[in-house]
C-alpha positions in Angstrom: -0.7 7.8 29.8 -3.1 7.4 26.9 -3.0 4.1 25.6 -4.8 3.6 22.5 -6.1 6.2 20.3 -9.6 5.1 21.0 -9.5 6.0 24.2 -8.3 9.8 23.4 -11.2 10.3 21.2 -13.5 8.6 23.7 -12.1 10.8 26.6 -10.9 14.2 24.2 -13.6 14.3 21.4 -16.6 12.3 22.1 -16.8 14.1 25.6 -15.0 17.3 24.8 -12.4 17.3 26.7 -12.6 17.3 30.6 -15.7 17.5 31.9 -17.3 18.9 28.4 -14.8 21.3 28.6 -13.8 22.8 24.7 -11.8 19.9 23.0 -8.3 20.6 23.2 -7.3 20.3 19.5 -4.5 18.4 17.4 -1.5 20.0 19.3 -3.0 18.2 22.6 -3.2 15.0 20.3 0.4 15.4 19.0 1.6 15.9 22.3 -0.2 13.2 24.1 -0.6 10.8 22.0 1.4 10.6 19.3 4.7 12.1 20.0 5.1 9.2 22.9 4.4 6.5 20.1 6.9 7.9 18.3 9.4 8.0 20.5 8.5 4.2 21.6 8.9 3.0 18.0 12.6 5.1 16.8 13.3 6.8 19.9 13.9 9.9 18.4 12.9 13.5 19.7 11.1 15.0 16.8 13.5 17.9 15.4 10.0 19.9 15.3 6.5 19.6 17.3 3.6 21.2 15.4 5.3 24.6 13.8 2.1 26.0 13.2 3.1 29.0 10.7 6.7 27.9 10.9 8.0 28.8 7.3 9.7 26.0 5.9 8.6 23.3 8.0 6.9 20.8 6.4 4.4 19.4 8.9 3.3 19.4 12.6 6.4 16.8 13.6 9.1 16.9 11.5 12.7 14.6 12.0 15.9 16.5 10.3 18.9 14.6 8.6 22.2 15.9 8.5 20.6 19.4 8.3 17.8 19.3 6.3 14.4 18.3 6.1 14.1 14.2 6.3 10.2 13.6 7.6 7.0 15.2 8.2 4.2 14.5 9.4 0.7 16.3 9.4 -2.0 15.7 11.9 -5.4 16.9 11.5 -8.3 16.9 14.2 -11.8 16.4 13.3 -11.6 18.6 10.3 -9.0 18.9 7.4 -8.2 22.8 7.1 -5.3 23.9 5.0 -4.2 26.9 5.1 -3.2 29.1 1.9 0.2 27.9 1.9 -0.6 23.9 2.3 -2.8 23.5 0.1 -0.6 25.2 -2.4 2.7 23.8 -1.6 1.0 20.3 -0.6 -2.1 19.6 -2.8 -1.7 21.7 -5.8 2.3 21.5 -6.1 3.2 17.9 -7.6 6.7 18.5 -6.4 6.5 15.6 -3.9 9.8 16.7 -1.8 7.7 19.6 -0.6 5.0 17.0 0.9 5.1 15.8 4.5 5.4 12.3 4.1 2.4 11.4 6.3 -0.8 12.6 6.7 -3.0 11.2 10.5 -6.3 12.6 10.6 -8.8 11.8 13.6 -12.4 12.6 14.7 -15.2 10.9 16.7 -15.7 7.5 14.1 -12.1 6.7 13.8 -8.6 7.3 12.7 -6.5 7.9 9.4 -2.7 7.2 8.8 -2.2 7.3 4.9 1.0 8.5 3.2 1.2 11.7 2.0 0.0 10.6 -1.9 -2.6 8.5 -0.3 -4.1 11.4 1.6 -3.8 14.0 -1.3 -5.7 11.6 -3.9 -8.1 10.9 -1.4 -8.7 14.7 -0.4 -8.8 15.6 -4.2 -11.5 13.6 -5.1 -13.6 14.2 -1.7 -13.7 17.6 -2.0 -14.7 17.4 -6.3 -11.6 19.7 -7.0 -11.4 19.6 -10.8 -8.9 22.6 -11.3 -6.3 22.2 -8.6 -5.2 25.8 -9.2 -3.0 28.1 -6.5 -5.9 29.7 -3.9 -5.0 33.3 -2.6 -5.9 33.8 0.0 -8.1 31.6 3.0 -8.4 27.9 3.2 -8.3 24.8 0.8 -11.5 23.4 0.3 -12.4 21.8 4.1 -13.3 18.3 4.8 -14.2 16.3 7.9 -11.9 14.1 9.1 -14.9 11.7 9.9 -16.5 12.6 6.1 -12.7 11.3 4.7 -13.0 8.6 6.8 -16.2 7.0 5.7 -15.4 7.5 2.3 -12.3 4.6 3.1 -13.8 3.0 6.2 -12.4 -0.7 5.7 -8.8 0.3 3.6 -5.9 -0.3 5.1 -4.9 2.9 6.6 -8.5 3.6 8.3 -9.2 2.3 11.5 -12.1 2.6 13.4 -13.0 3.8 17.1 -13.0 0.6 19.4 -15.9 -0.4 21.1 -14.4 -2.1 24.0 -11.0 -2.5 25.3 -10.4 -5.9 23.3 -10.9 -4.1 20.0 -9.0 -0.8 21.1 -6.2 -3.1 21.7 -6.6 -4.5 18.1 -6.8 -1.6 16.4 -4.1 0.1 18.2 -1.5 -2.5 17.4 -3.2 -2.1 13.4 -2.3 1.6 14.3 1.2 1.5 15.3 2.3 -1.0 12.8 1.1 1.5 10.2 3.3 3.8 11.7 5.9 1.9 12.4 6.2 1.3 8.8 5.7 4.5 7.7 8.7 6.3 9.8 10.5 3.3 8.8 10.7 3.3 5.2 
């Protein structure tokens, strides 16, 4: 069991992967990391686990309600890259009920859990967008995940890589109350 998220990027992107191998990516993280936090804090199964192309599904976990779409979360790994239809629908739409709810982003210096609006401001203005207008085809404008983070190092909502196991502890707990009161709200 992973038990902070320092210690997946010491052991997943720092040293890439096992033994150097290619970093597995942010379905490994969803499914290693997160998706037991989750469980741990509502003990719910997520209704979806990273629908990658899944039309309609607004983020990589996503909790139903009564039949219909009730929370999403997007994870990026070490580099926010949104596809033709996210940026659209997410950063260029206003309409927040097509947003995921949360946006977790994490690379080698640290971690990011901001709401949705949180993220989106702080995407816009990182990448200089100054005509958020529909793309056709490709990616949104990319961004590391690391480059984000240094722009808020020291908000509430970006924590940094431990340096020992007191701190990992720390910031963990930082980490899931975040979360906690994220899903919670």
């Amino acid at each position: 069991m992973i038990s902070t998220y320092s210690e997946y990027i010491n052991r997943y992107i720092t040293n890439r992967g096992l033994n150097g191998a290619k970093t597995p990516g942010e379905h490994h993280f969803v499914s290693a990391y997160l998706i037991p936090k989750l469980f741990a804090i509502n003990g719910v199964v997520p209704d979806y686990i990273n629908p990658d192309g899944t039309k309609g599904i607004i983020g990589d976990v996503v909790y139903y309600r009564d039949g219909s779409h009730h929370y999403g979360i997007e994870v990026k790994y070490e580099t926010i890259r949104l596809t033709k239809n996210e940026f659209n629908s997410w950063i260029v739409n206003e309409e927040t009920s097509d947003h995921p709810n949360l946006f977790i982003g994490i690379g080698t210096e640290g971690i990011i859990i901001l709401s949705w609006h949180d993220f989106r401001n702080a995407y816009i203005a990182s990448t200089n967008i100054t005509d958020l207008a529909p793309i056709v085809s490709g990616y949104g404008p990319q961004k590391s995940v690391n480059t984000l983070y240094n722009a808020g190092n020291g908000i509430t909502g970006y924590l940094p890589k431990a340096d020992n196991e007191t701190e990992s502890n720390q910031y963990e707990s930082q980490f899931i109350q975040l979360l906690q009161d994220a899903i919670n709200r």
